[in-house]
PDB file as gemmi writes it, atoms N, CA and C in Angstrom:
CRYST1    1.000    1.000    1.000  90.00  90.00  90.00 P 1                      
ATOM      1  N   UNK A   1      19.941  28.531  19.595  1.00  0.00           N  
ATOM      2  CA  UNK A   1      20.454  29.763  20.176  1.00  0.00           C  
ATOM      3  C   UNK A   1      19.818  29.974  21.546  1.00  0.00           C  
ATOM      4  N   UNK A   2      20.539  30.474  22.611  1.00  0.00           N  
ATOM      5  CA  UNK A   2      20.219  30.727  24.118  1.00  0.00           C  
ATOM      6  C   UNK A   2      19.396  31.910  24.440  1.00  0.00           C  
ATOM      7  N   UNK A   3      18.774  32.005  24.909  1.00  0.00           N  
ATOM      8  CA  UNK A   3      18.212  33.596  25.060  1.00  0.00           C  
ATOM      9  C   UNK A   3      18.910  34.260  25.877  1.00  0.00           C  
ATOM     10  N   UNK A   4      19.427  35.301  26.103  1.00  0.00           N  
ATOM     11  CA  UNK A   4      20.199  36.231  26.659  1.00  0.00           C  
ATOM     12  C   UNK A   4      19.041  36.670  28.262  1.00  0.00           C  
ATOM     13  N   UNK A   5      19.670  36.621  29.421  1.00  0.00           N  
ATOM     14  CA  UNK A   5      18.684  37.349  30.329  1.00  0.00           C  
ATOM     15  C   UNK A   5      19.707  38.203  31.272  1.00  0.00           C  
ATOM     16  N   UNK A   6      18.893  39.468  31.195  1.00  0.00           N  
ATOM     17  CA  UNK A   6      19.619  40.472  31.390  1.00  0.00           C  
ATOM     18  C   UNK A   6      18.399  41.163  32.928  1.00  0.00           C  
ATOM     19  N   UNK A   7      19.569  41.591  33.393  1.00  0.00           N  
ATOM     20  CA  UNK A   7      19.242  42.952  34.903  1.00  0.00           C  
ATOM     21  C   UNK A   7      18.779  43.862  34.803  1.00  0.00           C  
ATOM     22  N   UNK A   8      18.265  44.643  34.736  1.00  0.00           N  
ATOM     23  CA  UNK A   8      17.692  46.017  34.822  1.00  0.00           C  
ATOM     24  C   UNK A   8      18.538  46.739  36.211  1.00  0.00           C  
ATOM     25  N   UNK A   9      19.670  47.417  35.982  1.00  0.00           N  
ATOM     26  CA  UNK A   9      20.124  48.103  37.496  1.00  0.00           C  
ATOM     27  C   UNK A   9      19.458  48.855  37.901  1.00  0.00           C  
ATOM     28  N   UNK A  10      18.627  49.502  36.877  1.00  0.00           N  
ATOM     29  CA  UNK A  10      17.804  50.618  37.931  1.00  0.00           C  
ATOM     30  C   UNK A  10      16.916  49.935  39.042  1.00  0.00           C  
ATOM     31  N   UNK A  11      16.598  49.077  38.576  1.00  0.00           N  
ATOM     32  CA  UNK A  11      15.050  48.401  39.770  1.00  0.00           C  
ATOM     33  C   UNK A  11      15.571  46.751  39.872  1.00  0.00           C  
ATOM     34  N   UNK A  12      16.587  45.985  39.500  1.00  0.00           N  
ATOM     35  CA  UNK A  12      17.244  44.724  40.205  1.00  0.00           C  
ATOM     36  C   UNK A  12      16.084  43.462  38.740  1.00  0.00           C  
ATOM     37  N   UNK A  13      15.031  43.747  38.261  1.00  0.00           N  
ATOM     38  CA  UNK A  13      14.045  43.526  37.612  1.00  0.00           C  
ATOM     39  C   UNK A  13      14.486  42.317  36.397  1.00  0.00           C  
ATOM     40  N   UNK A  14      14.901  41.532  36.507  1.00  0.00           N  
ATOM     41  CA  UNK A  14      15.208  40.087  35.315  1.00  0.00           C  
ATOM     42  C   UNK A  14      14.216  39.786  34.356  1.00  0.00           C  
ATOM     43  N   UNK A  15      14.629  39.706  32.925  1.00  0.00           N  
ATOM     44  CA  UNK A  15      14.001  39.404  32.118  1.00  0.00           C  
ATOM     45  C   UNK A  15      14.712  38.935  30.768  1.00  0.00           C  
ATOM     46  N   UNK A  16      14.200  38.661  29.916  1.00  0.00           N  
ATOM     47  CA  UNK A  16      14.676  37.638  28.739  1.00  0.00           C  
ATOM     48  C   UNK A  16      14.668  38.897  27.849  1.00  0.00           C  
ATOM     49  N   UNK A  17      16.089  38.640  27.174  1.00  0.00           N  
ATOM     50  CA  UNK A  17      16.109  39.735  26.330  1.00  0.00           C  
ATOM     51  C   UNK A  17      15.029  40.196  24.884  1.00  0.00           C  
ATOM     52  N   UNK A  18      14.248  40.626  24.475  1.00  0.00           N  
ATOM     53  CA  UNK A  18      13.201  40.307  22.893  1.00  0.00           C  
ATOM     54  C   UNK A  18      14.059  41.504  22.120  1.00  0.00           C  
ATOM     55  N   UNK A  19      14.574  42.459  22.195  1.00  0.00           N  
ATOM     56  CA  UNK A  19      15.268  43.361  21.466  1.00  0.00           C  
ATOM     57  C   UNK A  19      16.171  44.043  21.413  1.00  0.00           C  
ATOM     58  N   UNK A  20      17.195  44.377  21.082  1.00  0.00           N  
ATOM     59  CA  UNK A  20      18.141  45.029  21.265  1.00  0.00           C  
ATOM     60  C   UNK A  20      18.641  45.998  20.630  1.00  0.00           C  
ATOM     61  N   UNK A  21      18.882  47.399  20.768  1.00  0.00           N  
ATOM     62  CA  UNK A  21      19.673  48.154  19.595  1.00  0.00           C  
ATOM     63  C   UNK A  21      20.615  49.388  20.557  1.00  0.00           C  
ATOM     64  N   UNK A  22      21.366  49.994  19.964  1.00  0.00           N  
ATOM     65  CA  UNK A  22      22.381  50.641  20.167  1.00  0.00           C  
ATOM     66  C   UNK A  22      22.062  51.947  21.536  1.00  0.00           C  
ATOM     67  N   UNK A  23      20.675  52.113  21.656  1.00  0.00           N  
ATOM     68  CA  UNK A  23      19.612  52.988  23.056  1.00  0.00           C  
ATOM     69  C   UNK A  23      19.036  52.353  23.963  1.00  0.00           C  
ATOM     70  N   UNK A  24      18.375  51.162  23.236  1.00  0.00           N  
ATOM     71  CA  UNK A  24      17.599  50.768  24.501  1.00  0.00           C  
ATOM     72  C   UNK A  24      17.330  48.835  24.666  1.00  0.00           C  
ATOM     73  N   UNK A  25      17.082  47.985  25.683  1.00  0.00           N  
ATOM     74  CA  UNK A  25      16.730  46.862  25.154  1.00  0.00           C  
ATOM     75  C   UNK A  25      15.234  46.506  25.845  1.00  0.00           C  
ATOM     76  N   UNK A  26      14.557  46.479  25.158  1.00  0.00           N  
ATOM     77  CA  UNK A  26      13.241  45.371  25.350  1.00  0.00           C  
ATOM     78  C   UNK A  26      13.637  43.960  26.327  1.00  0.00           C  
ATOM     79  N   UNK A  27      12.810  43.966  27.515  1.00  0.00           N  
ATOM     80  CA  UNK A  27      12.818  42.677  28.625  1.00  0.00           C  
ATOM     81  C   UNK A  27      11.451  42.300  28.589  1.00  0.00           C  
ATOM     82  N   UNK A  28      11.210  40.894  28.496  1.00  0.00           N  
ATOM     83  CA  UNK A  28      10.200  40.469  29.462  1.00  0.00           C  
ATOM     84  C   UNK A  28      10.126  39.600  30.387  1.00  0.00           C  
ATOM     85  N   UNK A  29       9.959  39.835  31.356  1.00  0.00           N  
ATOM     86  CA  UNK A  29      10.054  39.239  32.586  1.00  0.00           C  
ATOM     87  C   UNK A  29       9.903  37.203  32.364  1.00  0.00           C  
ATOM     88  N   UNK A  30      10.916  36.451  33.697  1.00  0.00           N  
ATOM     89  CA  UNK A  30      10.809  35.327  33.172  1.00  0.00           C  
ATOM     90  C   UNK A  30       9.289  34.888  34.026  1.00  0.00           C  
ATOM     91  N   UNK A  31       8.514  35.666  34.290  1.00  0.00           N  
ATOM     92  CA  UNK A  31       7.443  35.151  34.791  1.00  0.00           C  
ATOM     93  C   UNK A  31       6.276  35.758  34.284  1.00  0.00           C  
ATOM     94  N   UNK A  32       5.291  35.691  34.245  1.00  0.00           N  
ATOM     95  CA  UNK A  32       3.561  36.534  33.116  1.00  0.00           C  
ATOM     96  C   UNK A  32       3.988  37.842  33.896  1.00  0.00           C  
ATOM     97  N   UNK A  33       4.049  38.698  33.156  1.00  0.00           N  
ATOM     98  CA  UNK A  33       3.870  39.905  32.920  1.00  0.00           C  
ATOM     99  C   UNK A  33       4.608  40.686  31.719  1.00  0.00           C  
ATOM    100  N   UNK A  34       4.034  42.242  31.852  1.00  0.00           N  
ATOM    101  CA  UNK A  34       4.555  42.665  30.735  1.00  0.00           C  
ATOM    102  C   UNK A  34       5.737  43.338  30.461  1.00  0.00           C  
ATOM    103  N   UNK A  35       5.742  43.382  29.351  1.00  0.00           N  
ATOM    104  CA  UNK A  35       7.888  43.759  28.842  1.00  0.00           C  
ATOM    105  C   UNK A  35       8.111  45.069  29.255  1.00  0.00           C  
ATOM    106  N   UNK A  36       8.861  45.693  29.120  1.00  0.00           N  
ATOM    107  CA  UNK A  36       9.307  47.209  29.127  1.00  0.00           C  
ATOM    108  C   UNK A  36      10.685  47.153  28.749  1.00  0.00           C  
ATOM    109  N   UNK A  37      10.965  48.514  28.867  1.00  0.00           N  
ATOM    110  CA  UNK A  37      11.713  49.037  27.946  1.00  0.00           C  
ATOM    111  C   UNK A  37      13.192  49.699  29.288  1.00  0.00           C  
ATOM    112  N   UNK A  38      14.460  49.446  28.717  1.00  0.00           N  
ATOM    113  CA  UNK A  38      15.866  49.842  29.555  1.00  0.00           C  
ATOM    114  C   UNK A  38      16.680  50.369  28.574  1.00  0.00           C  
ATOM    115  N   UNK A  39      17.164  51.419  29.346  1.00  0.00           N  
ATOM    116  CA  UNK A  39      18.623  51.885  28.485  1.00  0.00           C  
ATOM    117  C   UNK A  39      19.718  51.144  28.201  1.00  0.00           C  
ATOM    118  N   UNK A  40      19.641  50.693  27.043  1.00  0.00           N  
ATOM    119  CA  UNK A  40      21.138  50.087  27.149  1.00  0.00           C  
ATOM    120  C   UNK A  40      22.181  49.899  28.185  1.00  0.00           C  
ATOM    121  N   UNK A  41      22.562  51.143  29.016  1.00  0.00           N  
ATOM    122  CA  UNK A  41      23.179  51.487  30.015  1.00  0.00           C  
ATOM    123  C   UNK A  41      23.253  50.819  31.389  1.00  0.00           C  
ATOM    124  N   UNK A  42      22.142  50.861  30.965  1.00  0.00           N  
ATOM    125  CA  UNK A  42      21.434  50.344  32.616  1.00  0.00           C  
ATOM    126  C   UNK A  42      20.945  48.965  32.464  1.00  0.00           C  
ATOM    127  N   UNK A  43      21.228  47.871  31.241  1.00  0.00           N  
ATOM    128  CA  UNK A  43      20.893  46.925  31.553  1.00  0.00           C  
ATOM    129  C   UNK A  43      22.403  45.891  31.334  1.00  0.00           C  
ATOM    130  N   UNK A  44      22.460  44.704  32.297  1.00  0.00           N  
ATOM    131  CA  UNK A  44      23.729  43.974  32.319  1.00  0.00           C  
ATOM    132  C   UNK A  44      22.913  42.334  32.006  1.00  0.00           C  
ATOM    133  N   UNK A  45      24.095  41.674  32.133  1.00  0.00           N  
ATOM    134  CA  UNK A  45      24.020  39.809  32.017  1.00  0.00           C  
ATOM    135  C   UNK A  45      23.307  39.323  33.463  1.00  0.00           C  
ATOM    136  N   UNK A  46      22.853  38.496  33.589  1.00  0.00           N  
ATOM    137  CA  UNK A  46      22.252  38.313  34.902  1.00  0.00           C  
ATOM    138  C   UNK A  46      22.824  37.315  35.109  1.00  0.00           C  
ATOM    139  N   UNK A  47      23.044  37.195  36.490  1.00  0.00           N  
ATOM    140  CA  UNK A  47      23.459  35.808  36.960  1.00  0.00           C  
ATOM    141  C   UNK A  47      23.030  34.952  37.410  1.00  0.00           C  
ATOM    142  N   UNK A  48      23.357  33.228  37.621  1.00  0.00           N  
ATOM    143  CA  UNK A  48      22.758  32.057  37.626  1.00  0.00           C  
ATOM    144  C   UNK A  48      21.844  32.653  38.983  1.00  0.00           C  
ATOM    145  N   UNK A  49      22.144  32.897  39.981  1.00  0.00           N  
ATOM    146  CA  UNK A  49      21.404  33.219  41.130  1.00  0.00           C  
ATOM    147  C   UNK A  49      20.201  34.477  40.867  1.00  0.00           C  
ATOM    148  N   UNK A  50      20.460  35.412  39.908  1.00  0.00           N  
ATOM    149  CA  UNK A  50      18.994  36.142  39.647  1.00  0.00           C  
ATOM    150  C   UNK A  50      17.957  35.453  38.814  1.00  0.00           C  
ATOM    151  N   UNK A  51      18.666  34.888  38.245  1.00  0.00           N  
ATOM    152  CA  UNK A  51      17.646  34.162  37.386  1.00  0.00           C  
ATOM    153  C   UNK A  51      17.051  33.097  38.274  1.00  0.00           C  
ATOM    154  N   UNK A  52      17.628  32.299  38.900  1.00  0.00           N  
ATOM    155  CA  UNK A  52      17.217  31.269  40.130  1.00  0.00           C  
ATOM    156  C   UNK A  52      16.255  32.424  40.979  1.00  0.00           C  
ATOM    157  N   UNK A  53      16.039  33.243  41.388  1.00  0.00           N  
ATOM    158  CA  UNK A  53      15.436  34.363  42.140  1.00  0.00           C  
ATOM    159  C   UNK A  53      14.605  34.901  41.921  1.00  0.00           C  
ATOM    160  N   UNK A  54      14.713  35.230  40.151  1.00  0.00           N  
ATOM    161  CA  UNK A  54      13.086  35.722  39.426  1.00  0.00           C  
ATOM    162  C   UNK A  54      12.224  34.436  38.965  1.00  0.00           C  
ATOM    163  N   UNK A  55      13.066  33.593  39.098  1.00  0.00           N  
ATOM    164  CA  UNK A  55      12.030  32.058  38.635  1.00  0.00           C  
ATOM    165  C   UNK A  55      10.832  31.888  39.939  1.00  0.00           C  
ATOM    166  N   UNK A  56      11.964  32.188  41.149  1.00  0.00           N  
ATOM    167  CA  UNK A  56      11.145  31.613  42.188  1.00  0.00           C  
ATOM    168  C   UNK A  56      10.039  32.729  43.126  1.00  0.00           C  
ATOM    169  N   UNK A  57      10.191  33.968  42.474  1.00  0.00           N  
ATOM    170  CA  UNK A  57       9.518  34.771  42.341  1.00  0.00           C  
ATOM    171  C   UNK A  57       9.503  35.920  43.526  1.00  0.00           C  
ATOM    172  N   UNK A  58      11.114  35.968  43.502  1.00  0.00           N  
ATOM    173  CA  UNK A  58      11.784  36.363  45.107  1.00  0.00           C  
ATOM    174  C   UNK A  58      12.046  38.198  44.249  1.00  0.00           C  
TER     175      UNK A  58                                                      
END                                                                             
C-alpha cells in the first residue's frame, strides 16, 4: 500500500498522511520533524512537484 501525501492549504506544508478521520488528518512532514494536526478541509493530494519540493527542502 502507497502512503498518501497530502498539502496543508493553510501554510503550503507536505507531509505523509499517519491518520485520518471525518475532522481532522494527522501529517508528518517528509523530512525530521514533527507531525501536526489539519482540518480535513484544509488538507488536499499533493503533487509530484510538492513532494519533489519538500524532499529538497524548498
Amino acid at each position: 500500500m502507497s502512503q498518501r501525501v497530502m498539502v496543508d492549504t493553510r501554510s503550503g506544508q507536505v507531509g505523509r498522511l499517519v491518520e485520518d478521520n471525518a475532522e481532522h488528518m494527522v501529517l508528518e512532514p517528509l523530512t525530521p520533524g514533527p507531525e501536526w494536526s489539519v482540518p480535513t478541509a484544509d488538507a488536499r493530494a499533493a503533487t509530484p512537484e510538492e513532494v519533489a519540493a519538500a524532499l529538497a527542502g524548498e
